[in-house]
N, CA and C atoms of all chains as a GROMACS GRO file, in nm:
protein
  558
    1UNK      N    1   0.805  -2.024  -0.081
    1UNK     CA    2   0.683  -1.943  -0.061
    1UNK      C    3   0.639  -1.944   0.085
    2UNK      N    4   0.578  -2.080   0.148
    2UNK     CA    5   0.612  -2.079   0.294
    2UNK      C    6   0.678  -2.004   0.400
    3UNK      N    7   0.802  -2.022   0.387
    3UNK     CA    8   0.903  -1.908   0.467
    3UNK      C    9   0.871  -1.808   0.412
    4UNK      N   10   0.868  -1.741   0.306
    4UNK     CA   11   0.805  -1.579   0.261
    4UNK      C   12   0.714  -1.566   0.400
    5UNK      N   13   0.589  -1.642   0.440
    5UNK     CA   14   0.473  -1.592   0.406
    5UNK      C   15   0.496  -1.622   0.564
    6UNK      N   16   0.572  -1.694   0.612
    6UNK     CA   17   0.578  -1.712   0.764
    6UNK      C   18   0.672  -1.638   0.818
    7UNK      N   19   0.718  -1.533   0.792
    7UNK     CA   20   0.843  -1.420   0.778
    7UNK      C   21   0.704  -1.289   0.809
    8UNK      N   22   0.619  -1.294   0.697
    8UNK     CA   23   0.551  -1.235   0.686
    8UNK      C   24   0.448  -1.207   0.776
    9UNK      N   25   0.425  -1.311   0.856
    9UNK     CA   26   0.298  -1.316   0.949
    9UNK      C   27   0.382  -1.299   1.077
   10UNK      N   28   0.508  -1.362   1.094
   10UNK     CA   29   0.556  -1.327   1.223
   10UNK      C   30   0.582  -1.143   1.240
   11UNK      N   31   0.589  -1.058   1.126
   11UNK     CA   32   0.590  -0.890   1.117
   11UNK      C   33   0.505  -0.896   1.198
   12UNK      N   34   0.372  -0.955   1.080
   12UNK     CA   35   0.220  -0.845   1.135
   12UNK      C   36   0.205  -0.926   1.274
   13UNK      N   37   0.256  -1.019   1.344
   13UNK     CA   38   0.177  -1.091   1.490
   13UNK      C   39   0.287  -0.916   1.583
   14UNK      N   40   0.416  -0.965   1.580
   14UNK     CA   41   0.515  -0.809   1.594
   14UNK      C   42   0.453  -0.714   1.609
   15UNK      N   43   0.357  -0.698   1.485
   15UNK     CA   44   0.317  -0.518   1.488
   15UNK      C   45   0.208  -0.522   1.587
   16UNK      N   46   0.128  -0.647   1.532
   16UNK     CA   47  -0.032  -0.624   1.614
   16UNK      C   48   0.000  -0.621   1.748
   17UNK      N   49   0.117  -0.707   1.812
   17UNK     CA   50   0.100  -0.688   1.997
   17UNK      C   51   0.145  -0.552   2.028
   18UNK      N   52   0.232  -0.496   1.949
   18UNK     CA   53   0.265  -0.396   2.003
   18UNK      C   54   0.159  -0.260   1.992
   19UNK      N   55   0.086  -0.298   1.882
   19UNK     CA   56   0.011  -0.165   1.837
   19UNK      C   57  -0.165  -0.156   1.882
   20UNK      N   58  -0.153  -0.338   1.816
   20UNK     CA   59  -0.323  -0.373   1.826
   20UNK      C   60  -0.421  -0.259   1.766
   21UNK      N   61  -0.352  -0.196   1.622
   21UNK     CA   62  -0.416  -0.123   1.549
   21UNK      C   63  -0.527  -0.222   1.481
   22UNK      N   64  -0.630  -0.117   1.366
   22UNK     CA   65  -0.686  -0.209   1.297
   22UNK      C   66  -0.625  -0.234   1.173
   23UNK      N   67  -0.527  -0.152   1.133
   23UNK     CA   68  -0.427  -0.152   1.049
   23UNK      C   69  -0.357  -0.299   1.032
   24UNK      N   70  -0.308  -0.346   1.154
   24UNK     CA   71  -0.253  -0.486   1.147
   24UNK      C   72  -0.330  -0.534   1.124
   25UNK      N   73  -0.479  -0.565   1.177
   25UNK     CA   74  -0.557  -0.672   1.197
   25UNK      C   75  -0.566  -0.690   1.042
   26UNK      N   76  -0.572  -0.597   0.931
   26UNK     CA   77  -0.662  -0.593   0.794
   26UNK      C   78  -0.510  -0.637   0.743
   27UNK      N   79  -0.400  -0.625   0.759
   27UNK     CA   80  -0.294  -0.688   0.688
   27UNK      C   81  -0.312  -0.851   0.723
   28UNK      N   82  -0.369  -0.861   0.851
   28UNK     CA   83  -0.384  -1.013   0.911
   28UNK      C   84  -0.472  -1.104   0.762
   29UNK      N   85  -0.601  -1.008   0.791
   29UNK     CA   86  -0.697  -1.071   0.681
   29UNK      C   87  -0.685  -1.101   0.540
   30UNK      N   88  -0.538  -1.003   0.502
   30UNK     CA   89  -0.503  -0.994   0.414
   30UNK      C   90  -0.451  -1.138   0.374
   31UNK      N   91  -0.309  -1.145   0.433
   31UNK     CA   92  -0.222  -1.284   0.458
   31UNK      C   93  -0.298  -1.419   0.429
   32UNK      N   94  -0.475  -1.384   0.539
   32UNK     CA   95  -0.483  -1.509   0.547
   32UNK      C   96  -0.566  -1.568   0.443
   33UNK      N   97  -0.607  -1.470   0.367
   33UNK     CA   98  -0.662  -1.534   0.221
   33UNK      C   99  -0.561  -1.496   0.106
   34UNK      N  100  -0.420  -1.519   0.152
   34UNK     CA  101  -0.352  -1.557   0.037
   34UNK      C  102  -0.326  -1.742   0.121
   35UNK      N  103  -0.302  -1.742   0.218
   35UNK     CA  104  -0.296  -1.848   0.345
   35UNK      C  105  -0.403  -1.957   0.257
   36UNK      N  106  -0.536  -1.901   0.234
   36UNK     CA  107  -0.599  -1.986   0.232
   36UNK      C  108  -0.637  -2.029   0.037
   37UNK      N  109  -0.552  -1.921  -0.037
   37UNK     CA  110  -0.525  -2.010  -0.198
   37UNK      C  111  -0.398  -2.088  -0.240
   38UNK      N  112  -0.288  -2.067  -0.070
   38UNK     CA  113  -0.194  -2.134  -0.112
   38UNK      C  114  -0.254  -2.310  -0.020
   39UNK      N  115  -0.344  -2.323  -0.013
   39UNK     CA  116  -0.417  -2.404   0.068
   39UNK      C  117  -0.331  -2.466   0.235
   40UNK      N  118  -0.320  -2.341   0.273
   40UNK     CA  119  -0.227  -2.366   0.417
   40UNK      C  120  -0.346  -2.413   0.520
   41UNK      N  121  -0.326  -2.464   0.555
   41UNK     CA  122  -0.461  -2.557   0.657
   41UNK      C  123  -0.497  -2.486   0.759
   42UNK      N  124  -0.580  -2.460   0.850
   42UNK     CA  125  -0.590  -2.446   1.005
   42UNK      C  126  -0.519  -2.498   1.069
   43UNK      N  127  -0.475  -2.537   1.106
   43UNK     CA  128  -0.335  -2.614   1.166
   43UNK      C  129  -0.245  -2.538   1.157
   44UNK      N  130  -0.227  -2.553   0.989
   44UNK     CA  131  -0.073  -2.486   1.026
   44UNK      C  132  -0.074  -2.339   1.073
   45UNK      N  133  -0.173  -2.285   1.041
   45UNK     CA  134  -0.161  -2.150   1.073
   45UNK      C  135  -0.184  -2.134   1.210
   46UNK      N  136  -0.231  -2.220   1.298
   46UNK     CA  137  -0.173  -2.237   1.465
   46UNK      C  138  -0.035  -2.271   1.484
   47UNK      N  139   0.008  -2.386   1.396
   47UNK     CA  140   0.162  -2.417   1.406
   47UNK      C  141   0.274  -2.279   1.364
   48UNK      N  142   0.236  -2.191   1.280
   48UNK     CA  143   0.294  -2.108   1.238
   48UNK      C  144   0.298  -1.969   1.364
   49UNK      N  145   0.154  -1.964   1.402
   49UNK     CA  146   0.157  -1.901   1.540
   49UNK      C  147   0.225  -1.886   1.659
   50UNK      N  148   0.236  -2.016   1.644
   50UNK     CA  149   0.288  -2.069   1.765
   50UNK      C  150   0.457  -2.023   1.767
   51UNK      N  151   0.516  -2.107   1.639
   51UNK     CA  152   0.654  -2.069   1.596
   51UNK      C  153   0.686  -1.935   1.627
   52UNK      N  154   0.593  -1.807   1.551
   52UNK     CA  155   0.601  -1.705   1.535
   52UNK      C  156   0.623  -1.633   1.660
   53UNK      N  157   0.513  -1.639   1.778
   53UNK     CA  158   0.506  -1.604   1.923
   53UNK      C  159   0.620  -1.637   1.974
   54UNK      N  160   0.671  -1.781   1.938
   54UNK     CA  161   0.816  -1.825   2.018
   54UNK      C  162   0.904  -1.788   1.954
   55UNK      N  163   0.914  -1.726   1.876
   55UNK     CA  164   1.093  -1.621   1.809
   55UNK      C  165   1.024  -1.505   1.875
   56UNK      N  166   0.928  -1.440   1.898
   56UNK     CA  167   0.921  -1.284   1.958
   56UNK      C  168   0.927  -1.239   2.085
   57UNK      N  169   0.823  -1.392   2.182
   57UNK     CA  170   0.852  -1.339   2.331
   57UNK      C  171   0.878  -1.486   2.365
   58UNK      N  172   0.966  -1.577   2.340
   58UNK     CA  173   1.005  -1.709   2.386
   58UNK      C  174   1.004  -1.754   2.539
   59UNK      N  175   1.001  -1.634   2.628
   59UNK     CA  176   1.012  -1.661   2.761
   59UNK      C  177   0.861  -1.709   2.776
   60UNK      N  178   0.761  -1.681   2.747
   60UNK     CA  179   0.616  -1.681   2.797
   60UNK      C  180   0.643  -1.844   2.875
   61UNK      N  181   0.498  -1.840   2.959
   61UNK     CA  182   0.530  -1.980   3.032
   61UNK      C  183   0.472  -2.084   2.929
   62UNK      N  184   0.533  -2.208   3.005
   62UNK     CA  185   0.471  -2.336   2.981
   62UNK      C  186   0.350  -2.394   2.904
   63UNK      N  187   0.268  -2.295   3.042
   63UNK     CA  188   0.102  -2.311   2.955
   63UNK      C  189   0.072  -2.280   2.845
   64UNK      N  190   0.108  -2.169   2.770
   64UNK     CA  191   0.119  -2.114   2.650
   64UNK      C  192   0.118  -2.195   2.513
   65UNK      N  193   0.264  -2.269   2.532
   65UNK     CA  194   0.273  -2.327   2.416
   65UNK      C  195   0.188  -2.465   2.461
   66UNK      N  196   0.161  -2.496   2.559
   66UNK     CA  197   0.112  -2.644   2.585
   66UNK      C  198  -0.049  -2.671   2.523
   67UNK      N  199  -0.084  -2.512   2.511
   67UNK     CA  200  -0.187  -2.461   2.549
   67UNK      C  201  -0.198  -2.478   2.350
   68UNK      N  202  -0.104  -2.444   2.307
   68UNK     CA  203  -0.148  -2.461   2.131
   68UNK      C  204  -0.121  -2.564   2.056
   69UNK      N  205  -0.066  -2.684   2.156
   69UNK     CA  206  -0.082  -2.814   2.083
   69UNK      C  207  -0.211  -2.835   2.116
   70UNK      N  208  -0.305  -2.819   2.211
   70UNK     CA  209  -0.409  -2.902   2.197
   70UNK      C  210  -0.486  -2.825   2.059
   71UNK      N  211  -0.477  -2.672   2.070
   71UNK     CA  212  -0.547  -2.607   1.982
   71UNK      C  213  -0.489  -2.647   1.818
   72UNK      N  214  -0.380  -2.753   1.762
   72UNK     CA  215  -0.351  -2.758   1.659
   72UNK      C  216  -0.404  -2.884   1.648
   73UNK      N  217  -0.396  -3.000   1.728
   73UNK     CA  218  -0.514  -3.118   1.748
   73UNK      C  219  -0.655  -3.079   1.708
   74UNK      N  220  -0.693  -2.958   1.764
   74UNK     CA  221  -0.851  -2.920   1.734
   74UNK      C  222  -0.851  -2.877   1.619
   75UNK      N  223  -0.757  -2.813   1.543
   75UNK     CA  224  -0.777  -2.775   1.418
   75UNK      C  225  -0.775  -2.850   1.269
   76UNK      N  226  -0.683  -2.977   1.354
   76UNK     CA  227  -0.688  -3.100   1.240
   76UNK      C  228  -0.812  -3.138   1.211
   77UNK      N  229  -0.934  -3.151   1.253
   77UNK     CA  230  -1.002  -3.205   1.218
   77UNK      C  231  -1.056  -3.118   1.074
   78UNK      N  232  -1.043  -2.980   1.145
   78UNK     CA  233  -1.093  -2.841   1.058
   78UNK      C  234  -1.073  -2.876   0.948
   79UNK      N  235  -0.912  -2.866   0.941
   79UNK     CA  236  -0.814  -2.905   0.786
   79UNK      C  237  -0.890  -3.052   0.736
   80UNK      N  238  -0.921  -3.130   0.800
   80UNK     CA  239  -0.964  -3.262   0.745
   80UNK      C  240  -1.122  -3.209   0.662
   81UNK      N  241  -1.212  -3.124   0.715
   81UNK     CA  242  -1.318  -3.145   0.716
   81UNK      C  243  -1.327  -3.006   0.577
   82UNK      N  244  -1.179  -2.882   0.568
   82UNK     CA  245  -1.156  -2.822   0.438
   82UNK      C  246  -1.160  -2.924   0.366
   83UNK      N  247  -1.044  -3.026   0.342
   83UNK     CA  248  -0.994  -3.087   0.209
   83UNK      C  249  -1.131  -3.195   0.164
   84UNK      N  250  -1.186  -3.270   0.259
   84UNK     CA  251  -1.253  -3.316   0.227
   84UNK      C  252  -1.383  -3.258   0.145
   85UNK      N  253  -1.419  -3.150   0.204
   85UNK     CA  254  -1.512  -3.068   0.123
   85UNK      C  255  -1.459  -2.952   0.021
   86UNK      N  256  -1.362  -2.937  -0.013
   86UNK     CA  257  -1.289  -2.904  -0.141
   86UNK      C  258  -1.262  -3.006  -0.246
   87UNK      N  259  -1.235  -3.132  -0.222
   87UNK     CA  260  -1.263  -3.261  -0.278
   87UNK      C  261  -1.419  -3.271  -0.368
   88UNK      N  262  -1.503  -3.209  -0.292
   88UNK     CA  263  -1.637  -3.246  -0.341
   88UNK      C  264  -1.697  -3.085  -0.462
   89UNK      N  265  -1.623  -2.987  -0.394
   89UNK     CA  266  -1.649  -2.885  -0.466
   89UNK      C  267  -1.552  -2.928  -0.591
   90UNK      N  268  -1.483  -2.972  -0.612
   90UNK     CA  269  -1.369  -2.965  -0.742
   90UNK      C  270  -1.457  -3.088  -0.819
   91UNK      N  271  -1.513  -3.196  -0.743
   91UNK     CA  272  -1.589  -3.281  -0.836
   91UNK      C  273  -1.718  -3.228  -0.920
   92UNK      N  274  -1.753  -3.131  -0.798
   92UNK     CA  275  -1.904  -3.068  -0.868
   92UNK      C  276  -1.835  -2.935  -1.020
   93UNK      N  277  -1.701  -2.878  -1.015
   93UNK     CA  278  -1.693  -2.791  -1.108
   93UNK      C  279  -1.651  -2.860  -1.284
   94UNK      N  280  -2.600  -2.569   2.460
   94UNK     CA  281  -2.558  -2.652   2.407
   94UNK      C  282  -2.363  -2.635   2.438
   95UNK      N  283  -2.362  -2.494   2.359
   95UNK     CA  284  -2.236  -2.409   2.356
   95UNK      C  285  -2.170  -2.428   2.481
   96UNK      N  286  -2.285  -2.394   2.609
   96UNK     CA  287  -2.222  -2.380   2.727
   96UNK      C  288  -2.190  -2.489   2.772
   97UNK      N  289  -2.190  -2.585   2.744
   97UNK     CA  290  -2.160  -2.726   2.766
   97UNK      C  291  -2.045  -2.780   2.749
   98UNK      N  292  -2.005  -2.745   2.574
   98UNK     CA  293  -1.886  -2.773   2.495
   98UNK      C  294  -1.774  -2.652   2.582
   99UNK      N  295  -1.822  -2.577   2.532
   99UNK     CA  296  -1.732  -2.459   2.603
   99UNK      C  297  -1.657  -2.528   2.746
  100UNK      N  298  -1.737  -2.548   2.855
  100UNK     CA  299  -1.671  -2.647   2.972
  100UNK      C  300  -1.614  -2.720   2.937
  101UNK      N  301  -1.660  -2.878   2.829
  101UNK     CA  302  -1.587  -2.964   2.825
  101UNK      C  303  -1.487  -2.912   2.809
  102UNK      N  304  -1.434  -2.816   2.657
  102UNK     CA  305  -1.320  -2.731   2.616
  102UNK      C  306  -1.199  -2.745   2.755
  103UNK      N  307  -1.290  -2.637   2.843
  103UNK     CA  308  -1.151  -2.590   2.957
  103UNK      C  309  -1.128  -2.686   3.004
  104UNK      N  310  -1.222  -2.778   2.997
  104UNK     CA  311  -1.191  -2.929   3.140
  104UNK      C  312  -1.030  -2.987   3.057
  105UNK      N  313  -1.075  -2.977   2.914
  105UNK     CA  314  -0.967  -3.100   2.864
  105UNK      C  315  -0.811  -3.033   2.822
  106UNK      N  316  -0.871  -2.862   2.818
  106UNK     CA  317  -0.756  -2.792   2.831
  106UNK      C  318  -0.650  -2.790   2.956
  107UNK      N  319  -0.748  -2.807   3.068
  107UNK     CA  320  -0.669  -2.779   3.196
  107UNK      C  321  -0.605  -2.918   3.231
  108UNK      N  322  -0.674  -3.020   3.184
  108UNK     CA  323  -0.610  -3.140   3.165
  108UNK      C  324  -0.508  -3.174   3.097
  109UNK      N  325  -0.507  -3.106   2.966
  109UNK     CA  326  -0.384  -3.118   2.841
  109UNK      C  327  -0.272  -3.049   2.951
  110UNK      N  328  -0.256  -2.928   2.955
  110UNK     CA  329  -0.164  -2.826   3.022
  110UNK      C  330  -0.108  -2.920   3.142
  111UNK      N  331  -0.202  -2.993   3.220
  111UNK     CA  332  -0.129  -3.072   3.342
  111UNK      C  333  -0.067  -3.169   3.318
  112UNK      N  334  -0.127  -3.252   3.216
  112UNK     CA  335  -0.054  -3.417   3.201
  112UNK      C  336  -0.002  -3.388   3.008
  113UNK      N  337  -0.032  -3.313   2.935
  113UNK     CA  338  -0.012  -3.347   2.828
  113UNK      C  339  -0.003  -3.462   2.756
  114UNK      N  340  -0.069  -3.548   2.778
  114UNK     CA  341  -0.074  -3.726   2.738
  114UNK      C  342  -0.212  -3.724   2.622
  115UNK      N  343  -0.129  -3.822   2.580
  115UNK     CA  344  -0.208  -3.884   2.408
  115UNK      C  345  -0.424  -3.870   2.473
  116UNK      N  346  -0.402  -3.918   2.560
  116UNK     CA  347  -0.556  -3.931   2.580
  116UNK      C  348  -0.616  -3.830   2.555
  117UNK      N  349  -0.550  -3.685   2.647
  117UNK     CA  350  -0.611  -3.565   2.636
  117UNK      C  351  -0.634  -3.512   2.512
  118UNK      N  352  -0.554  -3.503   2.423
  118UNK     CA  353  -0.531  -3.489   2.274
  118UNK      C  354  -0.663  -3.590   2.191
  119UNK      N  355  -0.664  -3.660   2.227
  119UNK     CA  356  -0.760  -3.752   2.196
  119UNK      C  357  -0.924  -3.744   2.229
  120UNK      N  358  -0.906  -3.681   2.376
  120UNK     CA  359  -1.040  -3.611   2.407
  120UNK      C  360  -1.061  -3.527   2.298
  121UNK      N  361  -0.932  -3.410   2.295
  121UNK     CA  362  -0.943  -3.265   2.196
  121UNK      C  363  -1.026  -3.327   2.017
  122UNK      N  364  -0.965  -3.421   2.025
  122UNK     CA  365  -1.029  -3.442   1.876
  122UNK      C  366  -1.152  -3.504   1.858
  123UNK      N  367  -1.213  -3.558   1.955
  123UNK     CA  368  -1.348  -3.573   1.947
  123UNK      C  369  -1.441  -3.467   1.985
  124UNK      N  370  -1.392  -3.392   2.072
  124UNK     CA  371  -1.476  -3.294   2.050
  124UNK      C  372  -1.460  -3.189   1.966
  125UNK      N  373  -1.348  -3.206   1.860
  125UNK     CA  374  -1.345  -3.080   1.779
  125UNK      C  375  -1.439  -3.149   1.678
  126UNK      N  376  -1.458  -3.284   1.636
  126UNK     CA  377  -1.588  -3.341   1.597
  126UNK      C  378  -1.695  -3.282   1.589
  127UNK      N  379  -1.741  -3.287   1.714
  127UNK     CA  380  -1.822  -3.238   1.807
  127UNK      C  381  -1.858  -3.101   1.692
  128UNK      N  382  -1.768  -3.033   1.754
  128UNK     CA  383  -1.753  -2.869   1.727
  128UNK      C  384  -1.797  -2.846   1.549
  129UNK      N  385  -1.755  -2.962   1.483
  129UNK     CA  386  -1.750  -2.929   1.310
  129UNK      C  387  -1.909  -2.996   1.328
  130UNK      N  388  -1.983  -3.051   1.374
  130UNK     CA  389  -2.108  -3.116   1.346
  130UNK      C  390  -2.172  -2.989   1.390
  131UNK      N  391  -2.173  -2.925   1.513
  131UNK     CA  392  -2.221  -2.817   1.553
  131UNK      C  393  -2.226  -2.682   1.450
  132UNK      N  394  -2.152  -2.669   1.370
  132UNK     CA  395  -2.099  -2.583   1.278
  132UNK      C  396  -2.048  -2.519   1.344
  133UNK      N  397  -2.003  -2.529   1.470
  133UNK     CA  398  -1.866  -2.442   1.521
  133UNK      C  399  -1.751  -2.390   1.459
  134UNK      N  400  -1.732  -2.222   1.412
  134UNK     CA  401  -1.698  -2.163   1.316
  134UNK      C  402  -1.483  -2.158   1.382
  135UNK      N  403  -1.415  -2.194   1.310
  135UNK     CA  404  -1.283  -2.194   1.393
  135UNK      C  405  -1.269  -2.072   1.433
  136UNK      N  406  -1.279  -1.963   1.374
  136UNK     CA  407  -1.237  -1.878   1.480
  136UNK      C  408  -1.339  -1.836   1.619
  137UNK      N  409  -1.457  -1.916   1.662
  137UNK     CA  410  -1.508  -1.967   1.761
  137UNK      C  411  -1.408  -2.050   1.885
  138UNK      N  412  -1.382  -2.127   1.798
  138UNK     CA  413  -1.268  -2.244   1.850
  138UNK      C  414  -1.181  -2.125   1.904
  139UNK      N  415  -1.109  -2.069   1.845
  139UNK     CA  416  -1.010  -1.972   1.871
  139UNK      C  417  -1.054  -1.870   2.005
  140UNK      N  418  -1.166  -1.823   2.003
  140UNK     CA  419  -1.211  -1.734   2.143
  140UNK      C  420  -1.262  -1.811   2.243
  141UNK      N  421  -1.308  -1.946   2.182
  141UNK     CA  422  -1.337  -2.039   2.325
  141UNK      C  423  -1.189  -2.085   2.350
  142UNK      N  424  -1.068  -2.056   2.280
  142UNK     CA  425  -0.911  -2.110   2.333
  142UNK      C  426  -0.912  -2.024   2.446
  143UNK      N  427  -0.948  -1.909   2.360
  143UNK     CA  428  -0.862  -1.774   2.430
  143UNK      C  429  -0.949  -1.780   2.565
  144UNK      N  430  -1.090  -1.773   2.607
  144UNK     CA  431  -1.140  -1.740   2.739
  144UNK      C  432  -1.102  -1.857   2.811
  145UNK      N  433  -1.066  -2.003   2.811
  145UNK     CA  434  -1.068  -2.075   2.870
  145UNK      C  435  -0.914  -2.055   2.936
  146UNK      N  436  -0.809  -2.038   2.859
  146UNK     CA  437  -0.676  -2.029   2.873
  146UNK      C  438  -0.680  -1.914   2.984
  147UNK      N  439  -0.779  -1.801   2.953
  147UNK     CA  440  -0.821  -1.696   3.026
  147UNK      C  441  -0.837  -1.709   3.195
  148UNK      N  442  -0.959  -1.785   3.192
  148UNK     CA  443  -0.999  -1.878   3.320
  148UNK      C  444  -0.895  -1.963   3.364
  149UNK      N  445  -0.859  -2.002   3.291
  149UNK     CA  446  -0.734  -2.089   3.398
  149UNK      C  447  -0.607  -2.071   3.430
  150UNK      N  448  -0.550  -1.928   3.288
  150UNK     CA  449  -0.475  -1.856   3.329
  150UNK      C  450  -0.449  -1.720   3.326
  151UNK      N  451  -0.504  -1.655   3.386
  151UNK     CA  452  -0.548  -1.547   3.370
  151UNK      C  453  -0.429  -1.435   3.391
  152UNK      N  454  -0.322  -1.454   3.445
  152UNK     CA  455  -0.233  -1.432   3.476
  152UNK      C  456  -0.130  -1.368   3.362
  153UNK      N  457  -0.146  -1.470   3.256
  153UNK     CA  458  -0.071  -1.479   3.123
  153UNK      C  459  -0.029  -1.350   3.109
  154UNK      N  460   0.100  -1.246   3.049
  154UNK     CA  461   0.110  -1.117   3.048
  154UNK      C  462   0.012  -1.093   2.839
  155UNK      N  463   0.010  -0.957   2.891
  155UNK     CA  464  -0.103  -0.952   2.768
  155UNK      C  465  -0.052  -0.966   2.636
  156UNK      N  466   0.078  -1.005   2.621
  156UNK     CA  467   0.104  -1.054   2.453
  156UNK      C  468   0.051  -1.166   2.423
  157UNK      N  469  -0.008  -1.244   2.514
  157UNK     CA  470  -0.051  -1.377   2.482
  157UNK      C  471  -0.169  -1.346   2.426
  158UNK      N  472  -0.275  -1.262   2.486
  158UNK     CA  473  -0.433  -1.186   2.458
  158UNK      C  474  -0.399  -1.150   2.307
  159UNK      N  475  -0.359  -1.068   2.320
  159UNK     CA  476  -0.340  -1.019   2.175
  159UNK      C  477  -0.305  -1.062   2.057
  160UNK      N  478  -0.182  -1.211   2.058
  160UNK     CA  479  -0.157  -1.297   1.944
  160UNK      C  480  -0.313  -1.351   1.975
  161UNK      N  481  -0.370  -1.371   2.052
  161UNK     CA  482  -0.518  -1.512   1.979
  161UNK      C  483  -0.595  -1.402   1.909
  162UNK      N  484  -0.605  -1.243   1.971
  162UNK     CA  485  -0.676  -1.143   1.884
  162UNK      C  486  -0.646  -1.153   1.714
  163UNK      N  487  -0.539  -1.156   1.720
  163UNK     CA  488  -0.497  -1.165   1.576
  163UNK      C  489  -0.523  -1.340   1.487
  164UNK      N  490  -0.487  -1.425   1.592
  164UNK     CA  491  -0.546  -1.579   1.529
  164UNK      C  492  -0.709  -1.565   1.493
  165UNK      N  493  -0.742  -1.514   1.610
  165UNK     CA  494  -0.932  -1.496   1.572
  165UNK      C  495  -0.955  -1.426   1.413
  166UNK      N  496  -0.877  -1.292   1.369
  166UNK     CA  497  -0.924  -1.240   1.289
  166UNK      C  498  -0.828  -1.355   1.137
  167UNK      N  499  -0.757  -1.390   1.141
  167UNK     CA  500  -0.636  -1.507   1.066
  167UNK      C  501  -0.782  -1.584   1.032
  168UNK      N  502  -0.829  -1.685   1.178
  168UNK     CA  503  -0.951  -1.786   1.128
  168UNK      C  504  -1.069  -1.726   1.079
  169UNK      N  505  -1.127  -1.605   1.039
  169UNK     CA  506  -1.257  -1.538   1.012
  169UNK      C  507  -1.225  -1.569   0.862
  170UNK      N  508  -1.116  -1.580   0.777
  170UNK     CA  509  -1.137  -1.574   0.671
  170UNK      C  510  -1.166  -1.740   0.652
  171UNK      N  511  -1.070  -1.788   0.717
  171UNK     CA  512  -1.160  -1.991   0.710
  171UNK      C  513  -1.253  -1.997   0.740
  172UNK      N  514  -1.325  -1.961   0.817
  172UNK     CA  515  -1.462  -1.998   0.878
  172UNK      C  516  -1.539  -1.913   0.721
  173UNK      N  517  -1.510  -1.806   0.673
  173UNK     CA  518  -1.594  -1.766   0.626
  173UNK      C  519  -1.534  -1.888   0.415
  174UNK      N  520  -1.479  -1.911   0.413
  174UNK     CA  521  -1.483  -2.034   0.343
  174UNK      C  522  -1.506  -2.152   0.355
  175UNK      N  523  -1.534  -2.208   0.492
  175UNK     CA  524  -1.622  -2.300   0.528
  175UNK      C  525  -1.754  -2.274   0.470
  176UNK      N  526  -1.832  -2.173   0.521
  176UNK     CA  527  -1.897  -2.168   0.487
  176UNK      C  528  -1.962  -2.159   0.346
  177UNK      N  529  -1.885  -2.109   0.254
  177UNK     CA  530  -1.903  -2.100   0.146
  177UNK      C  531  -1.890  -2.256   0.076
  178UNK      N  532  -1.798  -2.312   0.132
  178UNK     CA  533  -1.818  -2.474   0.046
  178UNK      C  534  -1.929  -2.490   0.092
  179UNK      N  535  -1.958  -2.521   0.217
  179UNK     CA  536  -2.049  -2.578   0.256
  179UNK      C  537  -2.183  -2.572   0.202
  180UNK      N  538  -2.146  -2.465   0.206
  180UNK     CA  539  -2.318  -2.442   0.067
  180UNK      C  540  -2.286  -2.447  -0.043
  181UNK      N  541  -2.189  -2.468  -0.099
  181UNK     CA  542  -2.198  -2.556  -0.234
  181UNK      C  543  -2.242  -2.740  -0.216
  182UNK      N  544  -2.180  -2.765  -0.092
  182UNK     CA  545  -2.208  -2.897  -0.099
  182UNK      C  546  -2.321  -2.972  -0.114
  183UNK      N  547  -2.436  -2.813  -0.014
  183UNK     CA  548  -2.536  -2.839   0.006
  183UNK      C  549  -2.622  -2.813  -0.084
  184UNK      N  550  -2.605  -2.759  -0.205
  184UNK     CA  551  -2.641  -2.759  -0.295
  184UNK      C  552  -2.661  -2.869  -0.415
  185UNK      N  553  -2.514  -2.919  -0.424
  185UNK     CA  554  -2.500  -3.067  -0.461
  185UNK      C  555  -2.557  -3.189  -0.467
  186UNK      N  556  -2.624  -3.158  -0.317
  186UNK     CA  557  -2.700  -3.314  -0.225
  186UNK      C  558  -2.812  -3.304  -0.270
   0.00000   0.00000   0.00000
């Protein structure tokens, strides 16, 4: 399912640089609330970004990718601070 | 408040990008702390990536602009389920 869905997002990142319609963007929104019932974290969906950008324009510089580890560090906490409060919603149902 | 974090942001970005060492990463996660106490919404996180990366590299050719365009609209659907636990939680208490 994963690879489906990271196959899938590397299209629409593809379509959106080239087009930057709103067409992509609403397939984006689409993805990312299936993203978010297959409970794919914030993280990964920077890690998946990241991957994705580097199979399409791999040359970009240095800074780039250096530039989305810190942003997948910042997002761990995110993912920490989902599960933990999905933890508390599943106790309250 | 924002404008504050926002600086720290680029300081520890332009720092990550130069030395990439455990510390910097380590800065990044206390202030993404920071950022979740603030209710700093991730795809916030995501446009304070994008202007700071901006400022320091401004240079970047514009496929880089355009994948965080598309991460920003990716995180609107998390942020907007953050929010929604969150007020369940707060309901809870």
């Amino acid at each position: 399912m994963v690879q489906i869905i990271e196959s899938q997002y590397k299209e629409i990142l593809a379509q959106y640089i080239r087009e930057q319609s709103e067409q992509n963007l609403y397939a984006g929104q689409i993805l990312s609330r299936q993203f978010l019932q297959e409970n794919v974290q914030p993280e990964e969906v920077i890690s998946m970004h990241k991957a994705a950008l580097a199979g399409l324009h791999g040359e970009l510089p240095d800074e780039v990718w250096h530039s989305f580890d810190l942003l997948i560090e910042m997002m761990i906490s995110y993912g920490m601070a989902n599960r933990e409060r999905q933890s508390l919603v599943q106790k309250q149902e």
